[in-house]
C-alpha positions as CSV (number, residue, x, y, z in Angstrom):
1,X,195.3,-115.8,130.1
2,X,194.3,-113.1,127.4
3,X,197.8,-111.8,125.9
4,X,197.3,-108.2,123.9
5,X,198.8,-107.7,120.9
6,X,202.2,-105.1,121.3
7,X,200.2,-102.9,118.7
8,X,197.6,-102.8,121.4
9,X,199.4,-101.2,124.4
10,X,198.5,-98.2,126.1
11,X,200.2,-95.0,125.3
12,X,202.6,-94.1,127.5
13,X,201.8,-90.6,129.7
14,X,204.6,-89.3,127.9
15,X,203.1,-90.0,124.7
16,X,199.6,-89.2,125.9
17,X,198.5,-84.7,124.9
18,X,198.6,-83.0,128.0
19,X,195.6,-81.4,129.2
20,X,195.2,-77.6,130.5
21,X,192.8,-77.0,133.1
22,X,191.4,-73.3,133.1
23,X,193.7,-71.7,135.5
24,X,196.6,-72.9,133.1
25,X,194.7,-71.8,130.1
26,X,193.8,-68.4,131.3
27,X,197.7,-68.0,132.2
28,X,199.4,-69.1,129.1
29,X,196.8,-67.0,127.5
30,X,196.8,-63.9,129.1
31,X,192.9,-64.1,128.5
32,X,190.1,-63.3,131.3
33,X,187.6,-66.5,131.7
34,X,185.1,-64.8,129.8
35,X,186.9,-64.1,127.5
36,X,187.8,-67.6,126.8
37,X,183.9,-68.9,126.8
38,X,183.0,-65.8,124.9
39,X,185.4,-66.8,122.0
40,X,184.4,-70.5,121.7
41,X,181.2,-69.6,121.5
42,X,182.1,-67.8,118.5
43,X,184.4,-70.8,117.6
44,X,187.6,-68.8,117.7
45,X,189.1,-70.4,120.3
46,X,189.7,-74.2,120.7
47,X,186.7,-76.6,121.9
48,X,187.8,-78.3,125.5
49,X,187.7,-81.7,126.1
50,X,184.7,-83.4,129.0
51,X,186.8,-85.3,131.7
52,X,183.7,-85.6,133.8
53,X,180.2,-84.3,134.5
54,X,181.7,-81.2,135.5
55,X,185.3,-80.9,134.7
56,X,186.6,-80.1,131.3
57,X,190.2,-79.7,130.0
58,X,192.3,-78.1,126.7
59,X,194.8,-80.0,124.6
60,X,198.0,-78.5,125.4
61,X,198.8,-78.7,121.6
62,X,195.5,-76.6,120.7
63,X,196.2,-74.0,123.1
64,X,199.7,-73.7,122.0
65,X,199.0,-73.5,118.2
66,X,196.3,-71.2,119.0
67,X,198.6,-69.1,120.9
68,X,201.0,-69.2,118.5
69,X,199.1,-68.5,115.7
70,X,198.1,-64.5,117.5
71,X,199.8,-61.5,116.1
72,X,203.2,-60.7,118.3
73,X,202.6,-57.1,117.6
74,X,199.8,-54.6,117.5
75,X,199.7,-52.5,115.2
């Protein structure tokens, strides 16, 4: 029997970053999609992450600190 070592659980999915698929992006956002792929290609928006050939997802946490980080007003 191989035994792993407690330090070498998995995370738990509560512990785990959620992932934003673009729907959810473009929604918390308010952004258009092109907008989105427009602005990481001018690396002013958060990079997503590959979750398969074709599918790609954003870190909840980068979306939100990028989010949070916009002006609340316009001047």
């Amino acid at each position: 029997m191989n035994h792993a070592e407690p330090s070498a659980q998995p995370q738990t999915l509560e512990a785990m970053p959620r992932l934003l698929r673009l729907p959810a992006v473009l929604q918390a956002t308010g952004l258009a999609r092109s907008t989105v792929y427009r602005m990481m290609a001018e690396h002013t928006f958060p990079a997503p992450v590959k979750l398969a050939k074709r599918a790609v997802g954003w870190r909840h946490d980068d979306v939100r600190q990028w989010t949070n980080g916009r002006p609340t007003t316009s001047r």
